[in-house]
C-alpha positions in Angstrom: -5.3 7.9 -5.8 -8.4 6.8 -3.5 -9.3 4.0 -5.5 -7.7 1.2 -6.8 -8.4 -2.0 -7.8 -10.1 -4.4 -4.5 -12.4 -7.0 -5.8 -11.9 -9.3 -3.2 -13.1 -6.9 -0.7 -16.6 -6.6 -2.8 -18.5 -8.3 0.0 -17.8 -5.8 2.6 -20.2 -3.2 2.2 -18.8 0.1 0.6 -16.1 -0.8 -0.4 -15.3 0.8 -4.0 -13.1 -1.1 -6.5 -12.0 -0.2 -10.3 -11.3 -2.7 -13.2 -7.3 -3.5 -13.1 -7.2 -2.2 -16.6 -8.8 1.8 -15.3 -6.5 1.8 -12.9 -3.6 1.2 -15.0 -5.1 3.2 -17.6 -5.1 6.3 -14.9 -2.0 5.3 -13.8 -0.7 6.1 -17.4 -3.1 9.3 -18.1 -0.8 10.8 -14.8 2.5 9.6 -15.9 1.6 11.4 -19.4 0.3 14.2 -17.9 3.6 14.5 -15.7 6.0 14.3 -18.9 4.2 16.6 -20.7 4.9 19.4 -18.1 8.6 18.5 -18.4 8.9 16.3 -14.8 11.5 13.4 -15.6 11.5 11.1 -12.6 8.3 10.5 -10.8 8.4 8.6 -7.3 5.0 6.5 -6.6 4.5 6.2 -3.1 2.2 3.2 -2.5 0.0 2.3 0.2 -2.2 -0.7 -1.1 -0.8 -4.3 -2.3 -3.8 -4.0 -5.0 -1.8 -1.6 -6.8 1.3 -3.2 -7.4 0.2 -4.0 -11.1 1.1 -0.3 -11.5 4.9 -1.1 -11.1 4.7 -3.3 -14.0 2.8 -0.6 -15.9 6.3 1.8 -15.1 8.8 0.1 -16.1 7.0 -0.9 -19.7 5.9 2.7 -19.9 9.5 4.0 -19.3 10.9 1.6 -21.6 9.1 3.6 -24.2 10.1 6.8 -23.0 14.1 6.4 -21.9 14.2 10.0 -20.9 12.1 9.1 -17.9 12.4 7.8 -14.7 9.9 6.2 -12.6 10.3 4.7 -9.0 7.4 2.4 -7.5 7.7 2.5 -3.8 5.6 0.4 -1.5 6.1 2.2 1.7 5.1 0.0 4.1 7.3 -3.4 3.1 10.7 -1.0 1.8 13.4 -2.5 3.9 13.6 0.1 6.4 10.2 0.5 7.2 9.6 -3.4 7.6 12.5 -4.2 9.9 10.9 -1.3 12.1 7.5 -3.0 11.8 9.1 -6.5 12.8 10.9 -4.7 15.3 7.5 -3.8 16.9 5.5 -6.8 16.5 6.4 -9.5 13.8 2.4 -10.2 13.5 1.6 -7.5 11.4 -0.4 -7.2 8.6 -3.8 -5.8 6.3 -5.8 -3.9 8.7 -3.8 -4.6 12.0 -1.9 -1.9 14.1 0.6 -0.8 11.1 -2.2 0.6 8.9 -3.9 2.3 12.1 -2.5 5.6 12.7 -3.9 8.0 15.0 -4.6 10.1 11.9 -6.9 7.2 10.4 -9.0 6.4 13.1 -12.4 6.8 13.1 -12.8 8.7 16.4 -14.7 7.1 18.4 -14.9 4.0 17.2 -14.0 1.3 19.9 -10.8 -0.6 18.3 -10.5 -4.8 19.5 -8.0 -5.3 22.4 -7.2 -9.1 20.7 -4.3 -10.1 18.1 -6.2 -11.5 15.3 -4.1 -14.8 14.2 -2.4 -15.0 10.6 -4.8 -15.6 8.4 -4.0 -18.8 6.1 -2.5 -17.1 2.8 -3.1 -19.9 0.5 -7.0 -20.1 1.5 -7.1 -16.9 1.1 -5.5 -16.3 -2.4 -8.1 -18.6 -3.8 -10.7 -17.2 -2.1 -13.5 -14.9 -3.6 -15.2 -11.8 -2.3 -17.5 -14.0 0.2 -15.5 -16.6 1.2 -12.5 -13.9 1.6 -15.1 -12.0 4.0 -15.8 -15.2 6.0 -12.2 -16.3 6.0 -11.0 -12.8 7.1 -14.1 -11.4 9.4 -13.4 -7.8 9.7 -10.5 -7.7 7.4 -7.3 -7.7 9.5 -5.1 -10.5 7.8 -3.4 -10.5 11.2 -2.1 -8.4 14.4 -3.1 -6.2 16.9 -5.4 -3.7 15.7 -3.9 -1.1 17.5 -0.5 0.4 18.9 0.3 3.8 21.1 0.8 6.6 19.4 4.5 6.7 19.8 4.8 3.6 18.6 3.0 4.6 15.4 5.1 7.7 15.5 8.6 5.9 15.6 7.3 3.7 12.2 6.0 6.9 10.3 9.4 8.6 10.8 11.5 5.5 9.7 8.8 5.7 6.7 9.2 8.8 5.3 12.8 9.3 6.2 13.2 5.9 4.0 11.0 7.1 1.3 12.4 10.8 1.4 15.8 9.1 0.9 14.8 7.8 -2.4 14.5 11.5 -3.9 18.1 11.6 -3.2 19.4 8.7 -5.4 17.8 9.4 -8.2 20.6 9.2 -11.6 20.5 11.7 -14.1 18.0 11.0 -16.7 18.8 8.8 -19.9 
């Protein structure tokens, strides 16, 4: 889904954020929409810590529907895929090098050369829209903004091959 819920990004212009309670609400209207056309396990492949609220929303809707099966997957902190991304550079984070591949850049755009340091997390966690903006700056929590392309390459295939693993372990249905 493009959008999900961001408020504390509000002070950076264009950014687009839903009400925690539509988002789940979707979130819901798809699983629905799934069972009704007779799918029984649904895999969620997630790509933005905002959502995780949806994982809690799975496992109270398939509580009330035992003949599904519903597998949140955060694809960048699974096991696999993390190790990989310590691997490369243990200073990774929101908007540094592990959420910039090739097929996400604006082209064009000039990308900083600089590691960004850690941002603090507890500052940040009770920090609103503007005083998220001014504690972050341009976003990136931490890390390089940018690796090679084959090093971007090497942590998309331990990705997928990690989430594609998941469709094989599925038990049967309740």
């Amino acid at each position: 889904m493009a959008y999900g819920p961001t408020p504390s990004f509000m002070a950076y212009p264009g950014t687009v954020t839903i009400r925690l309670q539509t988002y789940l609400a979707l979130v819901r209207d798809v699983l629905e929409s799934l069972e009704a056309h007779g799918f029984r396990r649904v895999l969620v492949v997630n790509g933005h810590g905002g959502n995780q609220p949806a994982s809690n929303l799975a496992a109270e809707w398939m509580a009330e529907k035992p003949h599904m099966q519903v597998r949140f997957h955060n694809w960048w902190n699974a096991p696999h895929t993390w190790k990989k991304v310590v691997e490369i550079d243990p200073v990774a984070s929101h908007a540094s090098w592990m959420e910039s591949f090739a097929i996400t850049r604006v082209k064009g755009a000039a990308t900083p050369t600089h590691q960004q340091p850690m941002v603090d997390f507890a500052k940040l966690r009770l920090a609103g829209p503007k005083a998220a903006r001014a504690l972050l700056g341009d976003g990136n929590f931490g890390g390089h903004y940018e690796k090679p392309d084959a090093v971007m390459e090497a942590l998309w295939r331990v990705a997928v091959e990690e989430t594609r693993a998941l469709l094989s372990q599925w038990d049967s249905p309740g």
